[in-house]
C-alpha positions as a Markdown table, in Angstrom:
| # | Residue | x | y | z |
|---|---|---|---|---|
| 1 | Unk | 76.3 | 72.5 | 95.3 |
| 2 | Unk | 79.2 | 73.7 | 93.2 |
| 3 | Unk | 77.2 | 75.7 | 90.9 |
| 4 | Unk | 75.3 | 77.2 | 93.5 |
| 5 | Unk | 78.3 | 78.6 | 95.2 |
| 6 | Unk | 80.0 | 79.4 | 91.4 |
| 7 | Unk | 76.3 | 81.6 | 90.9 |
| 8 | Unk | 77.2 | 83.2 | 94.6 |
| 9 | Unk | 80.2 | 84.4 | 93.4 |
| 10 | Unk | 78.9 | 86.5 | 91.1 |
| 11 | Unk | 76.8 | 88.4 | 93.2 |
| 12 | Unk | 77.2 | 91.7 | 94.3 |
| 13 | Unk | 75.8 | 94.7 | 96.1 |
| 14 | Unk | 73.3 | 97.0 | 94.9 |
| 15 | Unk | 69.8 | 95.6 | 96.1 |
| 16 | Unk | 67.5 | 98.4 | 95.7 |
| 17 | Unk | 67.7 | 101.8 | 94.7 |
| 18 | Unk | 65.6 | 104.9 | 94.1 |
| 19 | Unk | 64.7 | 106.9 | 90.0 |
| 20 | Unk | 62.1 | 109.7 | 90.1 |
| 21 | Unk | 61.2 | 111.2 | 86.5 |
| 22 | Unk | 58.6 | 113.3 | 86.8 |
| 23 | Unk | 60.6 | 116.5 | 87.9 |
| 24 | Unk | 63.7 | 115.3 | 85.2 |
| 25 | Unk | 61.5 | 116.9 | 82.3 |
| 26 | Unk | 64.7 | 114.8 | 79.9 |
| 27 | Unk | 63.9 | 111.7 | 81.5 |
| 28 | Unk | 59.6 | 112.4 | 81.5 |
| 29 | Unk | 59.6 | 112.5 | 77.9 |
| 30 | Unk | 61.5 | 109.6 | 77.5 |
| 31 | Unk | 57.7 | 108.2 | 78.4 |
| 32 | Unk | 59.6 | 105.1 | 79.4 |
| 33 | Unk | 59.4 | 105.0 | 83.3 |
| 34 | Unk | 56.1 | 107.0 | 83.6 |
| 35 | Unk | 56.4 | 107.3 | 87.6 |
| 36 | Unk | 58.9 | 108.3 | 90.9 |
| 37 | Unk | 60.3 | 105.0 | 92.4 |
| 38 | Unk | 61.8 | 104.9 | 95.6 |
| 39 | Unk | 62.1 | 100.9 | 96.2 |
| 40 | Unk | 63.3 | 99.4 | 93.0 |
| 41 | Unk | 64.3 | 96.0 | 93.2 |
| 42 | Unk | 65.9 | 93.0 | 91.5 |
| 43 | Unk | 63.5 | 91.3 | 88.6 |
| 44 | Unk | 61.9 | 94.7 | 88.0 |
| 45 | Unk | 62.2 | 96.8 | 84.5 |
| 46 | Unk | 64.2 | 99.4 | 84.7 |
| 47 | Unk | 65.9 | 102.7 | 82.8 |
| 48 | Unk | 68.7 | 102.2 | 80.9 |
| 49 | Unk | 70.8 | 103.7 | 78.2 |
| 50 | Unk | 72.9 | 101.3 | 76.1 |
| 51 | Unk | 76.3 | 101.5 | 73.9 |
| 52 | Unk | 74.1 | 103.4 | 71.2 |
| 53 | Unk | 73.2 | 105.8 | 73.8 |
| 54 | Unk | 69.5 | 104.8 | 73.3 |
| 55 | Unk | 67.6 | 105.1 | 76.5 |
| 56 | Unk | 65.4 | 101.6 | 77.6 |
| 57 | Unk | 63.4 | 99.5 | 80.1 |
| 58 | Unk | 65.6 | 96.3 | 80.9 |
| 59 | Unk | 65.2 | 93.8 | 82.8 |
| 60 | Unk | 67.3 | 93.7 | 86.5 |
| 61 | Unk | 68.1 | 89.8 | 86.1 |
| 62 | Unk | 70.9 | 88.9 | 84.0 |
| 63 | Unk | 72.1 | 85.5 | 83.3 |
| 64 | Unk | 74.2 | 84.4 | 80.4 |
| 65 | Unk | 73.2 | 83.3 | 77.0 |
| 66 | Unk | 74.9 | 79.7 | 77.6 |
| 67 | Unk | 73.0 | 79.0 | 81.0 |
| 68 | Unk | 70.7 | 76.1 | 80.5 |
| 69 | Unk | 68.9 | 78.1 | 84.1 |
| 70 | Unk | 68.0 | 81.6 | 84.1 |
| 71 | Unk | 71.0 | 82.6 | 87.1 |
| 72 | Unk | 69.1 | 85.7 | 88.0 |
| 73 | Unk | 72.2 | 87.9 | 88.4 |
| 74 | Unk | 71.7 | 91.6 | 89.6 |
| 75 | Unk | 75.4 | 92.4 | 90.3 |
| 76 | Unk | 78.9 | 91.8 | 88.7 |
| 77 | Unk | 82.0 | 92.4 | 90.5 |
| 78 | Unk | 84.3 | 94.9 | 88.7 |
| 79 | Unk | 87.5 | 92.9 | 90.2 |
| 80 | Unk | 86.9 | 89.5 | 88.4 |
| 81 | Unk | 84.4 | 91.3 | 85.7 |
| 82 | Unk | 86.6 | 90.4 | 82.5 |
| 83 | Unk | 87.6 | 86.3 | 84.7 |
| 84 | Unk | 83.8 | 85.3 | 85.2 |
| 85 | Unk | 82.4 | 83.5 | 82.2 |
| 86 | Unk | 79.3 | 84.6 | 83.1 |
| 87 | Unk | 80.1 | 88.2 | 81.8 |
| 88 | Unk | 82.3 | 87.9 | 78.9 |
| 89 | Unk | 80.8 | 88.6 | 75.9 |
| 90 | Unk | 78.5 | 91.2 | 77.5 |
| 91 | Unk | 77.5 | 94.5 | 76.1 |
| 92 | Unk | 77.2 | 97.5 | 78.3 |
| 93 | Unk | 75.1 | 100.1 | 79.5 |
| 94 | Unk | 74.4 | 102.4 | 82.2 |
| 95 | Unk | 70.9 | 102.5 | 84.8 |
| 96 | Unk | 69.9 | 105.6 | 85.9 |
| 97 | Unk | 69.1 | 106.3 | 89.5 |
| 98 | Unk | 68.9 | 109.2 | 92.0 |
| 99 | Unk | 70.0 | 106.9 | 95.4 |
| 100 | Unk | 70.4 | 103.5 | 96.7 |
| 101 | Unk | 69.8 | 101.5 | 99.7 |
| 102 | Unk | 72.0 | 99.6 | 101.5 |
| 103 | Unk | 71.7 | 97.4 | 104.9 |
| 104 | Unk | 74.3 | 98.0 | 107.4 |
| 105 | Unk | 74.5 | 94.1 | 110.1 |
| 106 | Unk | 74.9 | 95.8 | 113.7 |
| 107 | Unk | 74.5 | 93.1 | 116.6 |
| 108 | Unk | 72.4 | 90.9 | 114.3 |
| 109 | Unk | 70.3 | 93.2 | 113.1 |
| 110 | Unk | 70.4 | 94.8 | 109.6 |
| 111 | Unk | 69.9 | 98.6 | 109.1 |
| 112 | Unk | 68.8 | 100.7 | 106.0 |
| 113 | Unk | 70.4 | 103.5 | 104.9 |
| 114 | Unk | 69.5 | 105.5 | 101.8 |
| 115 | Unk | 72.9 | 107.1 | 99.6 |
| 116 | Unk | 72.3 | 109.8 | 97.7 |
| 117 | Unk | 73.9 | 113.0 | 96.5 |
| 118 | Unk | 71.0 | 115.7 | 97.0 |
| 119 | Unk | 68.8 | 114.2 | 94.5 |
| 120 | Unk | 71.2 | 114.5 | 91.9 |
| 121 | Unk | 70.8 | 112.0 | 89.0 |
| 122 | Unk | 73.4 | 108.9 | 89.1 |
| 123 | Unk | 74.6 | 106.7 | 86.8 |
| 124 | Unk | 75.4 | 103.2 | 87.8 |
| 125 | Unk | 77.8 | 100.9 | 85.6 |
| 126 | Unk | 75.9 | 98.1 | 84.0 |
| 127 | Unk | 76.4 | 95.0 | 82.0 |
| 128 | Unk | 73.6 | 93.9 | 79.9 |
| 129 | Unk | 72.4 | 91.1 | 76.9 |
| 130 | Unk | 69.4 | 90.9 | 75.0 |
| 131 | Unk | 68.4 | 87.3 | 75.6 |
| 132 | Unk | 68.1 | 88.4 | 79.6 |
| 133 | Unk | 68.4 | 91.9 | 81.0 |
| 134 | Unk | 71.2 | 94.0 | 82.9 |
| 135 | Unk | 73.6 | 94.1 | 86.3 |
| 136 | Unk | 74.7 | 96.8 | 88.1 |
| 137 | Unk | 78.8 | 96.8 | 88.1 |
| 138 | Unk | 79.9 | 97.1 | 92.0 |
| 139 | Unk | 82.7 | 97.8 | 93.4 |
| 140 | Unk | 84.8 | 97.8 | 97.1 |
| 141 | Unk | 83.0 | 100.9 | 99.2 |
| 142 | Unk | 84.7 | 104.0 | 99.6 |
| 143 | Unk | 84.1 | 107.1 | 102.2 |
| 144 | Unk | 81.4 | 107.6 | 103.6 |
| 145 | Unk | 79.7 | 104.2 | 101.9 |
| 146 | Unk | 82.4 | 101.9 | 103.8 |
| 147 | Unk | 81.0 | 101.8 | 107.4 |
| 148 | Unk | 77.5 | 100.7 | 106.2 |
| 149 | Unk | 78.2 | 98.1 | 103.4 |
| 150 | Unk | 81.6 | 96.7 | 102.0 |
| 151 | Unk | 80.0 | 97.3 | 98.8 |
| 152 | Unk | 78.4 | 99.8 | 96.0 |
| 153 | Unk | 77.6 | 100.6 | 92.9 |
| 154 | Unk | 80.3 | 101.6 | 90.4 |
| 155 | Unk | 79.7 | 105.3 | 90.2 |
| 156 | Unk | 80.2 | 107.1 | 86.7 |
| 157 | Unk | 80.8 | 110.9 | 86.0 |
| 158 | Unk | 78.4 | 112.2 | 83.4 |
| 159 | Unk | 81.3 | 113.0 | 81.2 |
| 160 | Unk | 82.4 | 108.6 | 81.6 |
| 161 | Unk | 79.2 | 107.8 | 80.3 |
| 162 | Unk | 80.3 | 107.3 | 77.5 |
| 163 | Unk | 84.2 | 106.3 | 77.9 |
| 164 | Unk | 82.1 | 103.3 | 80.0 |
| 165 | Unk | 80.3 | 102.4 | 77.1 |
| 166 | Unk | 82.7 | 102.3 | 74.8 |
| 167 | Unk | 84.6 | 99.4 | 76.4 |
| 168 | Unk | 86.7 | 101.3 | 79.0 |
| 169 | Unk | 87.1 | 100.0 | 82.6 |
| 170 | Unk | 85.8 | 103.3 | 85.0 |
| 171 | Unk | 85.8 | 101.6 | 88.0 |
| 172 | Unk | 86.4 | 104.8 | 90.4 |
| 173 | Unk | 85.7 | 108.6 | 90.2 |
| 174 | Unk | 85.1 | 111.6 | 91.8 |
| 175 | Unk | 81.5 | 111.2 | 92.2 |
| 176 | Unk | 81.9 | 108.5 | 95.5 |
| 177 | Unk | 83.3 | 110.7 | 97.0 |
| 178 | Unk | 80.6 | 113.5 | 97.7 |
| 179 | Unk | 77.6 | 110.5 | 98.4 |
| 180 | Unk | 75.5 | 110.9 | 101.8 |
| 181 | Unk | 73.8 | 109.1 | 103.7 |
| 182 | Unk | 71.0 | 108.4 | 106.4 |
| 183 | Unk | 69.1 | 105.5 | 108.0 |
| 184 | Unk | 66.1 | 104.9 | 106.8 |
| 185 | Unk | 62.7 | 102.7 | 107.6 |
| 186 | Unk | 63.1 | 99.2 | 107.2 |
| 187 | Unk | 59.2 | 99.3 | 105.5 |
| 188 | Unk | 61.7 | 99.6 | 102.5 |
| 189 | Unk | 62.6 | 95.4 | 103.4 |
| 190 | Unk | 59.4 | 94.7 | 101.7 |
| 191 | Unk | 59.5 | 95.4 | 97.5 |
| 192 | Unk | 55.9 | 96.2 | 97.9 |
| 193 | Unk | 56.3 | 99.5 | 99.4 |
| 194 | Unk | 57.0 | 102.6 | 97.0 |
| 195 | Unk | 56.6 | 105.9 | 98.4 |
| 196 | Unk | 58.9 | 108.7 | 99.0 |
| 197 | Unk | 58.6 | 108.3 | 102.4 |
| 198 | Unk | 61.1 | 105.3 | 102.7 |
| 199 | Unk | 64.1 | 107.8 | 101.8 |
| 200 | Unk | 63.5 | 110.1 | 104.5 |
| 201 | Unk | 65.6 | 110.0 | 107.8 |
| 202 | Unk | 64.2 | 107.1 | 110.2 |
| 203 | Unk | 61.3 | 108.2 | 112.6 |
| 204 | Unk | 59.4 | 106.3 | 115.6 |
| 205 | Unk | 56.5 | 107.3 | 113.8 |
| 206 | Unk | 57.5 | 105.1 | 110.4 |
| 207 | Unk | 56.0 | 101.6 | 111.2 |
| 208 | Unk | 59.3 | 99.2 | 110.9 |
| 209 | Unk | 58.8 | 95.6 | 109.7 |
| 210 | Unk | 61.4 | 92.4 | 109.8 |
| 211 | Unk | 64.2 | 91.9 | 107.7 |
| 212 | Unk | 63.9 | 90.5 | 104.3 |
| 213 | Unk | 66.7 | 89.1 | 102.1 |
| 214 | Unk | 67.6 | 92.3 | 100.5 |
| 215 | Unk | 71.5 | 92.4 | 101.2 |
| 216 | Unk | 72.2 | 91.8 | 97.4 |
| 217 | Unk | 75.1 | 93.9 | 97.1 |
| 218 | Unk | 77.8 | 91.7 | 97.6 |
């Protein structure tokens, strides 16, 4: 029981988010992620670009070299990152994303909304290691991000890309601040659905489905 609620601990926010290529003619020929996807989520393979600044599929499901169990980790806190055992020892990197979901609890119920900044690319904070994969870096909410979730993502300017991966602790900057944000259809509860239409503004017309366990940003 201990080590389940040690594993807990380490999770974090993010649970899904969204990374279309195909009109990003710098990430297209890449030829790495060869589609749009709007519902990535925990387990899959996705962009990265590590400490050499070499772009990469990885893994979303870290766990330590020393666990004896994968621990299937897709989020690191940035307040205890450098305390947890789990994440010492980790080299860095940065996933690439153009929005993220996140499931607001009202009366019992949880609600999707979709962050975003127009479309603009986004570059989440990440740990990774080769014998697993990579974690997005999260973060208490700011702005606009607070009423919905607790949480996010650690947010990096383009120009802390590289201070990030380097070693330096960017923990905050500019680019929270400027983040939107709309309800969306919970369709986007189940990791099988992967169209564009689960980022636009919640309709009648959007068939809803129950809630999953998809609150991973913690």
């Amino acid at each position: 029981m201990r080590n389940q609620q040690d594993q807990r601990s380490y999770l974090t926010m993010c649970g899904r988010y969204t990374l279309s290529v195909t009109q990003r003619p710098e990430l297209n020929a890449l030829g790495l992620q060869t589609a749009d996807r709007f519902n990535i989520a925990p387990g899959s393979s996705v962009l990265t670009r590590d400490e050499q600044g070499e772009h990469r599929m990885m893994p979303w499901d870290f766990s330590p070299p020393w666990a004896k169990k994968p621990m299937h980790l897709s989020n690191a806190r940035s307040e205890t990152l450098r305390e947890k055992p789990a994440f010492r020892r980790t080299q860095r990197c940065v996933l690439l994303a153009d929005g993220w979901y996140e499931w607001q609890r009202v009366e019992g119920k949880k609600r999707p909304w979709y962050h975003h900044i127009e479309g603009e690319l986004l570059y989440f904070a990440g740990l990774y290691n080769d014998t697993s994969g990579c974690a997005i870096v999260t973060r208490s909410a700011l702005d606009t991000v607070a009423p919905i979730h607790h949480r996010q993502p650690v947010l990096l300017e383009a120009r802390g890309v590289e201070h990030w991966l380097q070693g330096h602790d960017l923990f905050a900057s500019a680019v929270t601040h400027r983040v939107q944000c709309h309800e969306v259809s919970t369709r986007v509860n189940r990791p099988s659905e992967d169209d564009i239409g689960l980022t636009l503004p919640v309709s009648a017309s959007i068939p809803e489905s129950p809630p999953g366990n998809e609150d991973l940003f913690q």
